[in-house]
N, C-alpha and C positions, 0 to 999 in steps of 0.2 A: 506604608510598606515597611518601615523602619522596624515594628513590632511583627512582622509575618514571622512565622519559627522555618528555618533553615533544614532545608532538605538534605535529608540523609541517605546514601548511599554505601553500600555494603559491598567489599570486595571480594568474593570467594575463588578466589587463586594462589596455586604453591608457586607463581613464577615472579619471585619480588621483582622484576627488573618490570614487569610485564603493570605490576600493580602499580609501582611509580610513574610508568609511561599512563595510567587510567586516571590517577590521580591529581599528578596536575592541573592539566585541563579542566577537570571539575570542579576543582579548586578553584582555579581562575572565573569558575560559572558561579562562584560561591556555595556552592554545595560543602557540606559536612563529609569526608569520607574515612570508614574504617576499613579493615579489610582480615580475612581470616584464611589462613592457611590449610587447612584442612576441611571437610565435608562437616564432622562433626563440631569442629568448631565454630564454621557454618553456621550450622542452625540453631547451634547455643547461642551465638549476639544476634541472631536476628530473631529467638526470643526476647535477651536481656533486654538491648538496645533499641528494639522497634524500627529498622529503617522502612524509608518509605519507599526503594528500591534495593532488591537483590542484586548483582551481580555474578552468575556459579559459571565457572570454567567446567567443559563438557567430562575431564580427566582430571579426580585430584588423586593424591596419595591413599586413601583408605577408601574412596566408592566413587561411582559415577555421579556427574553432577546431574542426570534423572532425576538418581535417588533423594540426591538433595533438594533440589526442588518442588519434587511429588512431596515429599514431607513438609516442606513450608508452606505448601499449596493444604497440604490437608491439616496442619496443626491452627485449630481456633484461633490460639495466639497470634499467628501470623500470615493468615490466610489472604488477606489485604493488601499485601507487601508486596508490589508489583516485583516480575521477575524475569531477569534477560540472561538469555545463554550465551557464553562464551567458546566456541569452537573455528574449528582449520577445516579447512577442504575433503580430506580424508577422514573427517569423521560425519559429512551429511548426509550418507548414507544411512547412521543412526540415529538423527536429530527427529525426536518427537514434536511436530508441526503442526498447526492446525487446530481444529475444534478438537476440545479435549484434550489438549495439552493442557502440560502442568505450566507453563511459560508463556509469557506474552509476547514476548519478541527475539530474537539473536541477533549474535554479531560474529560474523565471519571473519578469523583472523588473516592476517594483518589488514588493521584499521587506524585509521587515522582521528584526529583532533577533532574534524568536522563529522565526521560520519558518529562518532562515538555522542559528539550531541546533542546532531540533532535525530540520533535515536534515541535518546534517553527523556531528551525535554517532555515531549508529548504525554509520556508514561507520570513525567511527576506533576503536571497540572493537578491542584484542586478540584473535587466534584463543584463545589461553593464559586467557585473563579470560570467554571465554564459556560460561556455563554455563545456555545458554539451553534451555530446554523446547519441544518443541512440540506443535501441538495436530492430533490424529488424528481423523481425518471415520471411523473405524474401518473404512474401507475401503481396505485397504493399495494398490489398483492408485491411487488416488485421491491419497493421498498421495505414494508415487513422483511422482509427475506435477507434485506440489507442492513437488518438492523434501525431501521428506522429514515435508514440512509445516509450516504456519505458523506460525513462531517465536512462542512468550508474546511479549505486551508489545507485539502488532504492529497499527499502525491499519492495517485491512484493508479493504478495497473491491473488494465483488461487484458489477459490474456488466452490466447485457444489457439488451434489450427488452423486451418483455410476454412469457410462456410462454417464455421460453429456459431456465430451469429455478434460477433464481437463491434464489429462497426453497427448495425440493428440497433444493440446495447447503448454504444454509445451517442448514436444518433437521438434513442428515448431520452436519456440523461440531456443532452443538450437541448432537446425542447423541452424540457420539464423545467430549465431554470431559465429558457427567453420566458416563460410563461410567467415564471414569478417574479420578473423584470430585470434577471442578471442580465450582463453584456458578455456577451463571450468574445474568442477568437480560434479558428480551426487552423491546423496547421496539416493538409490531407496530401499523402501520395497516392490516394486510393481515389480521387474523384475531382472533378474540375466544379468549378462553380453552378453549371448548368445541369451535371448528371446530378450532381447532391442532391440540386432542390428534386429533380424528378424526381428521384427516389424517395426522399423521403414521405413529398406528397402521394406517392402509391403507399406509403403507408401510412394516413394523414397523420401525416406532420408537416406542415406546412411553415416555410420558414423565410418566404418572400419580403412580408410584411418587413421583418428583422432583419433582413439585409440592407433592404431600402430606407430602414430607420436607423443603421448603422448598431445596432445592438448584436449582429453577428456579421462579423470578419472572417471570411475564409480564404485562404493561401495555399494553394495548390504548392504543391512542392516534389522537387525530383528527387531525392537526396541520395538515389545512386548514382548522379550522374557527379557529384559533392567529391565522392568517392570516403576517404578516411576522415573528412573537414567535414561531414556532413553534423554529425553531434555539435561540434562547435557553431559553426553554420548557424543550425536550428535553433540552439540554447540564447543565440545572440538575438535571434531574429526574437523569440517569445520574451527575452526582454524588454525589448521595444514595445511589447505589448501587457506589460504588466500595469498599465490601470485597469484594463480587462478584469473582472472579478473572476471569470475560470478560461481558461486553455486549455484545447486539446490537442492530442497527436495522433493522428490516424493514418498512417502506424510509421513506427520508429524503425520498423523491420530490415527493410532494403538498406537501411546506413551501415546495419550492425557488423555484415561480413568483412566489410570493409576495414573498422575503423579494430584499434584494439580494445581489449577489457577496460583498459584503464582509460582510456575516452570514452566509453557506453556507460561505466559508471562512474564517470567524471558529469556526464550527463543528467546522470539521475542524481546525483549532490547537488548541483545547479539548480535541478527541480526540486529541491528541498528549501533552498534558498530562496527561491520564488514563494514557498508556499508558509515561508516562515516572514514572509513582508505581507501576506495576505491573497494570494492567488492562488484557486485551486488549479493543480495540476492533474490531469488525466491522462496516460501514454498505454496507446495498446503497440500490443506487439505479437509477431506469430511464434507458435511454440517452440517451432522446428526451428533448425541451423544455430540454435544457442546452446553450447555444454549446460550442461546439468548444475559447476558450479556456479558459470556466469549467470543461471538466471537463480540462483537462491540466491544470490546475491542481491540481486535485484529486486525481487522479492524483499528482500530485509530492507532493503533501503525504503521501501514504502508503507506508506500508512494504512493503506487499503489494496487487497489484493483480489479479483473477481478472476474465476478461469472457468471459459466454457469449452465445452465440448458435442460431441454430435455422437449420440451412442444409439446402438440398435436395440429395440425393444419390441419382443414379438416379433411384428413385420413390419416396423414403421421405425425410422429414423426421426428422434427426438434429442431435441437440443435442451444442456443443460447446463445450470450455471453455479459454480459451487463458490460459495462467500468462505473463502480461507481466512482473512483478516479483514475488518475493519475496526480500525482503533479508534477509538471516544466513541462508538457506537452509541446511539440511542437503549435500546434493547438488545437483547440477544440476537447472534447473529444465526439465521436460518443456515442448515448445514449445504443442500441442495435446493434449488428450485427447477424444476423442470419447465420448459414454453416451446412454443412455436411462433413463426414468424406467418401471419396474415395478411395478404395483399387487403388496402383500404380499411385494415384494422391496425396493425402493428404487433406488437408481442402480445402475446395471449398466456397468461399462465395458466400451466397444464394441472389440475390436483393430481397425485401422486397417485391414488387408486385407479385413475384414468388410464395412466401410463402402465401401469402394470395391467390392468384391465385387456 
């Protein structure tokens, strides 16, 4: 490890107070950190220099950091250079997200020590050092779409509205790794031990076997009755169970009105910490009842982000699932996948001519 070469990190912000509070910490990670004041100056060291992460503040002196980074992204030179946005509340409105962005991830200001690294670590892994797993919903058109599918180790976030198929999702996901002999544990406000299995058995997935061999745990749980202690509550109880190789949460919802911002994503840091000892983390949540910045926030904090929805097409209501992020992805990540849900089939992916059809 002695000879590995030292990761370099690039800081593109006018707000030196702001740069020293980025740089310590990294420091302490051993990281290399430079940092440039302006847009232009920018993208001249992160030619010279080569770092192996960006860092661009959303607002510099002389252009947006878009433009900064649409140019890093498109010059040969430094096309490689992974790249994380630096922005405040009032400007998410702006942030270019998603497939097709020029940036791999953001950071929502005001940010802390912890959130700052372990959004960055991920990004600076080695292609050559990864020797990452992932985790198969057993349904191969499913996983293409995911990328290959969701790397171990990843805080995950299914998100949708009521009926857009989000426990379905996750229910696939959870028999696709008893299958290839993880042990899980469920942490459900959505269902008791006896309706789960029904259910899932109506859409065979059958998970008896696994309970009784103790390879799935599941834990009913109230967490609106927790009240604002319900995050903490829960974060405590899923520790208990981190020899578990994945945990899930279905769903985190009913705690959230309750408790404030700074407990939901105290929560989701928790589950970061989990997933940086080796436990994948899985958390759905419903769309509704969360401001707009609490859940990009939330969204940032995760490695992998799946949102479905239930949209009309023609004269049939079709459920769909759009892979926003997964990071260390196998392959590219599919932009939409359209499915239905099948009584004694389970999800059925829809082809896309079908649906419009």
């Amino acid at each position: 490890m002695a000879n590995k070469k030292q990761k370099k990190i690039l800081v593109v912000e006018n707000d030196a107070q702001l740069i020293e509070l980025i740089k310590y910490p990294l420091q302490e990670e051993g990281y290399l950190v430079a940092s440039a004041l302006t847009g232009q100056d920018g993208m001249t060291k992160s030619r010279r220099e080569q770092p192996d992460l960006v860092m661009v503040d959303f607002k510099l002196p002389d252009m947006k950091g878009n433009t900064v980074c649409k140019n890093i992204r498109k010059d040969p030179a430094t096309s490689h250079e992974r790249i994380v946005m630096i922005a405040d509340e009032a400007q998410l409105e702006e942030l270019e997200i998603g497939p097709g962005s020029s940036i791999d991830d953001f950071l929502i200001k005001p940010f802390g020590p912890t959130e700052l690294i372990t959004k960055l670590k991920p990004l600076l892994i080695d292609e050559d050092d990864k020797t990452t797993k992932f985790i198969s919903t057993g349904n191969q058109d499913l996983d293409t779409k995911m990328g290959g599918g969701v790397p171990f180790g990843s805080l995950t976030l299914i998100e949708g509205d009521s009926g857009a198929g989000k426990s379905v999702l996750s229910q696939q996901m959870m028999h696709g790794c008893l299958k290839d002999g993880y042990r899980l544990s469920l942490f459900t406000s959505e269902n008791s031990v006896k309706s789960l299995v029904k259910q899932m058995r109506s859409l065979n997935l059958d998970i008896l076997d696994y309970l009784l061999l103790d390879k799935l745990r599941i834990f009913p749980i109230e967490t609106s009755r927790l009240g604002r202690e319900a995050p903490t509550v829960l974060i405590k109880a899923m520790k208990n169970e981190k020899a578990r190789e994945m945990i899930f949460v279905d769903s985190l919802t009913s705690s959230i009105p309750a408790s404030s911002d700074k407990e939901v994503l105290g929560f989701f840091e928790e589950g970061k910490r989990l997933c940086a000892d080796g436990t994948t983390v899985i958390v759905i949540i419903h769309s509704h009842g969360l401001t707009r910045e609490l859940l990009t926030r939330i969204r940032s904090l995760c490695d992998a982000h799946l949102q479905l929805r239930t949209e009309e097409v023609g004269n049939k209501l079709v459920k769909t699932l759009e892979v926003t992020k997964v990071r260390g992805a196998e392959q590219t990540t599919g932009n939409i996948v359209s499915f239905e849900v099948e009584p004694g089939w389970g999800i059925r992916v829809i082809p896309i001519n079908k649906v419009k059809g």
